[in-house]
C-alpha positions in Angstrom: 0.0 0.0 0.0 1.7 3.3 -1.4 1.4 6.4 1.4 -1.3 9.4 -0.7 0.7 11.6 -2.5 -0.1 14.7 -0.2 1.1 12.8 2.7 4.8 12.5 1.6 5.8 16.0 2.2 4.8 16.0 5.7 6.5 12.8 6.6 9.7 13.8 5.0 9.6 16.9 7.2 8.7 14.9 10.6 10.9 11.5 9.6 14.3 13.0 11.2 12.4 13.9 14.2 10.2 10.7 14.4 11.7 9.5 17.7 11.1 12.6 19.9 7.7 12.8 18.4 7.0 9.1 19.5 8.5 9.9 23.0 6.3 13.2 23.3 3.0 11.4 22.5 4.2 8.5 24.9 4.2 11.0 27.8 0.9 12.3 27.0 -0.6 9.4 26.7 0.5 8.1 29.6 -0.5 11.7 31.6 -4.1 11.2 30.0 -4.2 7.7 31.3 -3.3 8.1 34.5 -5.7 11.3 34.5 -8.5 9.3 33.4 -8.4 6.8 35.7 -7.1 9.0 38.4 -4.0 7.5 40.0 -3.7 3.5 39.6 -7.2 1.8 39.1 -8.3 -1.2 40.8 -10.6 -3.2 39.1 -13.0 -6.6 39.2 -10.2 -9.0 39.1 -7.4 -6.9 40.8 -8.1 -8.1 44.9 -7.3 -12.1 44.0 -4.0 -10.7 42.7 -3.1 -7.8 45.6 -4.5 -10.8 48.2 -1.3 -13.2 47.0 0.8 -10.6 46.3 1.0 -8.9 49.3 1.3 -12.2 51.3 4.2 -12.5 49.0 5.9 -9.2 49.7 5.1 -9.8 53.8 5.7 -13.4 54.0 8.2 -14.1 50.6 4.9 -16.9 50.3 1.3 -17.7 50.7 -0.1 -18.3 53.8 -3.3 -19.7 53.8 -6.4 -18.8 55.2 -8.2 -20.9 58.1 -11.0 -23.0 56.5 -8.6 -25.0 54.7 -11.2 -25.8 51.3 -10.6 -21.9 50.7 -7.6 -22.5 48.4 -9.1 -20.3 45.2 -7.5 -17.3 45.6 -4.1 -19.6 45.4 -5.3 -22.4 42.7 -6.4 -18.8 40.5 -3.1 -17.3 41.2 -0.9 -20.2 40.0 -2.0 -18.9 36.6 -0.6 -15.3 37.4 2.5 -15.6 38.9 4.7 -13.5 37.1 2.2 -10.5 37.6 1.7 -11.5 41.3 5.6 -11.0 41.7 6.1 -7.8 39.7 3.3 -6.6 42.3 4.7 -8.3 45.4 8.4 -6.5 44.3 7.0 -3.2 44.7 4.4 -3.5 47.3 7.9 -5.4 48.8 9.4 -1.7 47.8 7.0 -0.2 49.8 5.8 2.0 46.5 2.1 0.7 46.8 -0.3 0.7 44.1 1.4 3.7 42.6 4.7 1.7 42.5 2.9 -0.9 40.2 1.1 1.4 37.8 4.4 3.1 37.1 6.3 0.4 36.9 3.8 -1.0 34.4 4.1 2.2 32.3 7.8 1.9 32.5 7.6 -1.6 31.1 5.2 -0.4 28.4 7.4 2.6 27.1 10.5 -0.1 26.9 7.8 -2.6 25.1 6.9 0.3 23.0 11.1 0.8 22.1 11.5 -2.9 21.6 8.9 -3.1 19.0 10.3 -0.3 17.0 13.4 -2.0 16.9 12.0 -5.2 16.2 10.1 -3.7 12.8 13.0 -1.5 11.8 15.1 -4.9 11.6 12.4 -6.4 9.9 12.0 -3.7 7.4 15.8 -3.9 7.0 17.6 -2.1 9.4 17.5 0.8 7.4 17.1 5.1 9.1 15.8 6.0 5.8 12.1 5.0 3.9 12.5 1.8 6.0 11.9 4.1 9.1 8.6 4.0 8.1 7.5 0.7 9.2 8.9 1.1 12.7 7.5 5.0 13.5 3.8 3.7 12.1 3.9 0.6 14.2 5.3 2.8 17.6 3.2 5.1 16.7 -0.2 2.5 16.7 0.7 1.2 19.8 1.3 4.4 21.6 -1.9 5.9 20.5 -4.0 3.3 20.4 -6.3 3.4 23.3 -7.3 -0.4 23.6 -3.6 -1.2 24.5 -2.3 1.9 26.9 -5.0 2.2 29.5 -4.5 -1.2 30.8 -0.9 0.9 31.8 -2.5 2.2 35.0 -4.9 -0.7 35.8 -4.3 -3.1 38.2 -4.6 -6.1 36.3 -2.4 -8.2 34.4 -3.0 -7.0 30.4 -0.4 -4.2 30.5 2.3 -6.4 31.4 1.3 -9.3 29.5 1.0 -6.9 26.1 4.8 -5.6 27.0 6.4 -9.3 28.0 4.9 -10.2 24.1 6.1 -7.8 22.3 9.4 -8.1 24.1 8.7 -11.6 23.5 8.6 -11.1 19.5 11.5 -8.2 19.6 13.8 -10.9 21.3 12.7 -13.3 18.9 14.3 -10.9 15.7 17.0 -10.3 17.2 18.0 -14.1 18.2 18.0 -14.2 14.5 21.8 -12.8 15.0 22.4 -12.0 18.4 23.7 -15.7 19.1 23.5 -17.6 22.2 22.9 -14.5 24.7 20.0 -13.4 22.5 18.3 -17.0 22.5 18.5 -16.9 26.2 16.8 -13.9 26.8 14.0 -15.1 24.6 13.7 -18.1 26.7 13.8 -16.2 29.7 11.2 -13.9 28.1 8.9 -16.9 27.0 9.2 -18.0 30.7 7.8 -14.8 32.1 4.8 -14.5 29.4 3.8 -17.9 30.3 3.8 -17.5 34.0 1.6 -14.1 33.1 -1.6 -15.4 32.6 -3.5 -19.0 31.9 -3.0 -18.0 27.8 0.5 -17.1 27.8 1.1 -20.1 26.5 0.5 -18.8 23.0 3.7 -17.1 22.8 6.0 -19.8 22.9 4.0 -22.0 20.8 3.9 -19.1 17.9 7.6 -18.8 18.6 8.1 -22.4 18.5 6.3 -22.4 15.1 8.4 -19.5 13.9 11.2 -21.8 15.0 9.9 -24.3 12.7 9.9 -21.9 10.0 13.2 -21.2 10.8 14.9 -24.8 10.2 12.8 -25.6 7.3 13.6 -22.2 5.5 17.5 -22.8 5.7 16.7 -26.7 3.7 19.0 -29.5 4.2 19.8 -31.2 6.9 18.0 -28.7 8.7 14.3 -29.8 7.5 15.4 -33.4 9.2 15.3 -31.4 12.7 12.4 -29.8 11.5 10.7 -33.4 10.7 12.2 -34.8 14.1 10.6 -32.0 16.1 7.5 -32.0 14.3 7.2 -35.7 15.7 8.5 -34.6 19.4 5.3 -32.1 19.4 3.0 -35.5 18.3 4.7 -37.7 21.0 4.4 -34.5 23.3 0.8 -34.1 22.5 -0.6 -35.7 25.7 1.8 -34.0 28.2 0.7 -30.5 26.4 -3.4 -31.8 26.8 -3.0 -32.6 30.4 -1.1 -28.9 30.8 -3.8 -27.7 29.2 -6.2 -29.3 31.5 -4.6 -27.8 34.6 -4.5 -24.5 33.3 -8.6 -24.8 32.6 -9.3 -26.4 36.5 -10.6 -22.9 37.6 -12.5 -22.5 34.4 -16.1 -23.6 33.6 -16.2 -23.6 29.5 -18.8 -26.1 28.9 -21.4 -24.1 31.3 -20.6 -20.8 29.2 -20.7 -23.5 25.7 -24.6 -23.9 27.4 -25.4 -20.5 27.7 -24.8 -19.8 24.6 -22.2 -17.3 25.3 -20.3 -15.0 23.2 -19.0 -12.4 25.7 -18.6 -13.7 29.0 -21.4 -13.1 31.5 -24.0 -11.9 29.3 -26.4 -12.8 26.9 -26.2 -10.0 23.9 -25.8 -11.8 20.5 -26.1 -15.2 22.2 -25.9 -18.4 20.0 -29.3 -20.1 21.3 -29.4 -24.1 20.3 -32.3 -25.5 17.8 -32.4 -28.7 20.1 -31.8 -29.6 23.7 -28.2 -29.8 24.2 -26.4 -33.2 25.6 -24.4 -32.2 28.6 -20.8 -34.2 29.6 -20.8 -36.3 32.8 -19.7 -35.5 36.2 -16.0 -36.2 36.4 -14.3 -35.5 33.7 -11.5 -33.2 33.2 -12.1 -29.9 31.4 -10.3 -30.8 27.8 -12.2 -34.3 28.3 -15.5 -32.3 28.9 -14.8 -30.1 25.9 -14.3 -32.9 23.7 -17.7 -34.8 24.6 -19.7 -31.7 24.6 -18.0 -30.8 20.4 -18.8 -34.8 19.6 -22.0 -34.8 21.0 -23.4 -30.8 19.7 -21.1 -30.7 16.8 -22.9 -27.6 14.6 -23.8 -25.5 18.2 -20.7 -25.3 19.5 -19.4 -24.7 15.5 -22.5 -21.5 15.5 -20.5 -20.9 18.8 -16.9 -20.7 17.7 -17.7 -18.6 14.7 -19.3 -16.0 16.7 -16.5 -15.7 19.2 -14.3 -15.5 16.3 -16.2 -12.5 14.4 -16.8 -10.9 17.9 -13.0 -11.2 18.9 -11.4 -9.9 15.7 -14.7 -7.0 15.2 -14.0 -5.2 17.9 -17.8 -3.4 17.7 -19.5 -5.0 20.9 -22.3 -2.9 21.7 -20.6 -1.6 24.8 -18.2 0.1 22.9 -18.6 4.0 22.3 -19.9 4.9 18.8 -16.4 6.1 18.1 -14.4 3.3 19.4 -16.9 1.0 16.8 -16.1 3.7 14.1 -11.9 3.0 14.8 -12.3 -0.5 14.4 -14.7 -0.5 11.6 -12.4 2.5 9.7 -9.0 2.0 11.1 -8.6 -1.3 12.4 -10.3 -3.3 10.1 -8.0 -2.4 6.9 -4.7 -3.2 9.0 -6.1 -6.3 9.3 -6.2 -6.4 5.7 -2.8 -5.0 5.4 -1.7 -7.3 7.7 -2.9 -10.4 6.3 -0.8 -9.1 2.9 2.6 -8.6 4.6 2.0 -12.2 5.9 1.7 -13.5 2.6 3.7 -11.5 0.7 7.1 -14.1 0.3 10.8 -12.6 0.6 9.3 -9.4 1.8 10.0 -9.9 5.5 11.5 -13.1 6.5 9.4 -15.6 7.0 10.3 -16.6 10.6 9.1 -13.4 11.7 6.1 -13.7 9.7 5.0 -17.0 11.0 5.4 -15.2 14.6 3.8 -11.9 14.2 0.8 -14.2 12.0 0.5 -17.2 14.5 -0.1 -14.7 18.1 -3.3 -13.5 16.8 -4.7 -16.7 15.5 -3.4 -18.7 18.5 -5.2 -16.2 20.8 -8.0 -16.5 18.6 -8.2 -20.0 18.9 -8.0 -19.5 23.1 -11.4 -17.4 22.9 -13.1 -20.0 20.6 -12.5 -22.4 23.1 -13.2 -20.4 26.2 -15.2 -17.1 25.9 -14.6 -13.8 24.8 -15.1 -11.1 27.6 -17.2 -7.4 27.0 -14.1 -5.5 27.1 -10.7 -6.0 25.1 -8.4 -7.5 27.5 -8.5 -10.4 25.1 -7.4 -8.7 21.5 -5.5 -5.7 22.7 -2.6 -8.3 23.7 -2.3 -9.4 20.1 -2.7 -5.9 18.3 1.1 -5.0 18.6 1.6 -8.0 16.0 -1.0 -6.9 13.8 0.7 -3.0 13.9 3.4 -4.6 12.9 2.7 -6.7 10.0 0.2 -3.8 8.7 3.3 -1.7 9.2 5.9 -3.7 7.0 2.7 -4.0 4.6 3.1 -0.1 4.1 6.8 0.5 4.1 7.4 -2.4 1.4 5.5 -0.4 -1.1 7.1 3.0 -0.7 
C-alpha cells in the first residue's frame, strides 16, 4: 500500500524527528491515562492478585487462610504468577499501588522501544524509507487506546502486552544475536507464560516460527524440523493434560450452554435449535470439551464462529460509537494490510512472519474455546503484531 501523495511531504519533514515525536505522544498518553483513571485503578479481578501478592511481599509466600477448602485465591493465582511477583516487588518496595502502575508504564514505554526495533530490523535495518514501518507501528501502539489504558490498571493486560512484544523483539533479534540473545527469549517466554493462563500462546507461535526457521535454511536442517515435528505429536498428551490444569478454575462447557459470546451476558447469544447433551460428572475440562463438540457438533461450530467475528470486530455494543467507528475504519483495513505482509514471500522473512501471523490466531483459537469477555483484554494483547505486519505492509511499497 503506497502512502497518498499529499502525505509525503509532511512525513519527510517529521521522519528525522520521528523519535522525539514518538516519546512526546508517549508521555501524553500516559498523563491522559493516569488522569483518566485517576491514580492506579483497581478493578473486578485486581483483589485475587493484591490478596497473593501482598502475602508474597510480607511473607516471601502464601499463607493460607483458616478454613482449609478456601484454596481459590491460590489455585487462581498459579495462573498469574509472574504479575503477582512484579506486584509483590514493589508493594515489597513499599511504592504501593502507585509503585505498580508506574512500573507498568515503564515496562510499556520499553515494550513500545522494543517493538520499534524489532520492525526496523524487519523492514531492514534501514534510518531512511525503512523508518517507516517502525515509527507507524510505535506510533499505533502508543496511540492506540485499547492497548495503553491497561498501563495504570491493576490487572495483568499491561504487562502481559509488553512481556509479548518483548517476546517477538527478542525473537528478531536471536536471528543474529547468538546464544545470549536465545536466552533472553527463553527467559522472556518464561515470564509470558507465568503471566496469565494463555501465555502459553507465545511460545507456541515462537516455537512455530522456529519451525519456520529450520525448514527455510533446507538441508539437513528440514530433518530437525521433521524430528521436532514428531516430538510435538509424542508431546501431545503432556501438552493436553497442561492444558487441563491450566482450565481447573474454568467452567467452559457451562458458558458453551449459555450460549455465550462475551462472558457473563447474553447480547448476541448463539441459542441451540435442540436440547443440548451435557458431559458427565468427572471428567476433566479438555475431556468435557471434547464430549460436549462430539455430542453438539454444529452448536458449539455457530458458537466458535461467533467468538471469532466478535473477537477480531471489535464493535461490541458496549463500545462508544467512536471506538466502533476506529475498528470499523481503522482497524479493520490493517487487518487487511496485515494479512498481505504475511503472505507476501521474501518481503520480510518468514520466521518473523509465521510469529507476528501465529499470536493473533493462536489467541483467537484460546477465545473460541473459552469465551470472549465485554471488554478487550482479550485482543488488545495481540494488536502490537498486527501494527506490525500492517506496518511492514506499508513500508514495502514506498
Amino acid at each position: 500500500m503506497r502512502l497518498p501523495d499529499f502525505v509525503r511531504p509532511l512525513g519527510q519533514r517529521l521522519m528525522p524527528h520521528h523519535r522525539w515525536l514518538l516519546l512526546g505522544l508517549w508521555l501524553l498518553v500516559q498523563a491522559a491515562c493516569l488522569l483518566k483513571t485517576h491514580g492506579p485503578h483497581f478493578a473486578n479481578d485486581s483483589d485475587r492478585y493484591l490478596e497473593y501478592a501482598d502475602m508474597l511481599a510480607r511473607y516471601g509466600h502464601y499463607r493460607f487462610p483458616a478454613d482449609p477448602t478456601d484454596t481459590f485465591v491460590y489455585e487462581h493465582g498459579q495462573r498469574y504468577l509472574t504479575y503477582i511477583w512484579f506486584q509483590a516487588f514493589w508493594l515489597w518496595l513499599g511504592t504501593g499501588w502507585w509503585g505498580i502502575a508506574l512500573g507498568q508504564i515503564a515496562v510499556s514505554g520499553l515494550a513500545a522501544t522494543a517493538l520499534y526495533d524489532a520492525v526496523r530490523r524487519l523492514a531492514g535495518g534501514a534510518l531512511g524509507a525503512n523508518a517507516v514501518a517502525p515509527a507507524l507501528a510505535a506510533a499505533l501502539f502508543v496511540l492506540w487506546p485499547d492497548v495503553q489504558h491497561f498501563n495504570t490498571y491493576l490487572l495483568t493486560e499491561s504487562l502481559f502486552i509488553s512481556l509479548s512484544v518483548l517476546c517477538c523483539w527478542a525473537f528478531v533479534r536471536a536471528r543474529t544475536g547468538g546464544w545470549p540473545a536465545m536466552l533472553l527469549l527463553l527467559g522472556l517466554l518464561g515470564l509470558t507464560t507465568l503471566a496469565r493462563p494463555n501465555g502459553f500462546v507465545l511460545p507456541a507461535a515462537a516455537a512455530l516460527a522456529g519451525w519456520a526457521a529450520l525448514w527455510q535454511r533446507g538441508g539437513r536442517a528440514r530433518h530437525l524440523a521433521w524430528g521436532a515435528a514428531g516430538a510435538a505429536v509424542l508431546a501431545l498428551p503432556l501438552l493436553l493434560w497442561a492444558l487441563n490444569h491450566q482450565l481447573q478454575s474454568f467452567f467452559l462447557v457451562e458458558t458453551y450452554a449459555r450460549g455465550e459470546l462475551m462472558f457473563g451476558t447474553q447480547v448476541w447469544a448463539v441459542h441451540p435449535t435442540s436440547p443440548l447433551a451435557l458431559p458427565p460428572a468427572g471428567m476433566g475440562q479438555v475431556g468435557r470439551v471434547a464430549w460436549f463438540a462430539a455430542h453438539n457438533p454444529g452448536f458449539l461450530l455457530r458458537l466458535m464462529l461467533g467468538k471469532l467475528l466478535v473477537f477480531f470486530g471489535s464493535v461490541k455494543p458496549y463500545y462508544s460509537l467512536s471506538h466502533r467507528l476506529l475498528s470499523v475504519l481503522v482497524l479493520w483495513p490493517l487487518y487487511g494490510l496485515a494479512v498481505r505482509a504475511a503472505f507476501r514471500r521474501q518481503a520480510v522473512w518468514l520466521p518473523a512472519r509465521v510469529l507476528l501471523l501465529a499470536v493473533p490466531l493462536l489467541q483467537a483459537a484460546v477465545v473460541m474455546l473459552t469465551v470472549d469477555d465485554w471488554d478487550v483484554r482479550f485482543l488488545a494483547p495481540v494488536l502490537p503484531f498486527v501494527f506490525a505486519l500492517a506496518s511492514l505492509s506499508i513500508s514495502n511499497e514506498q
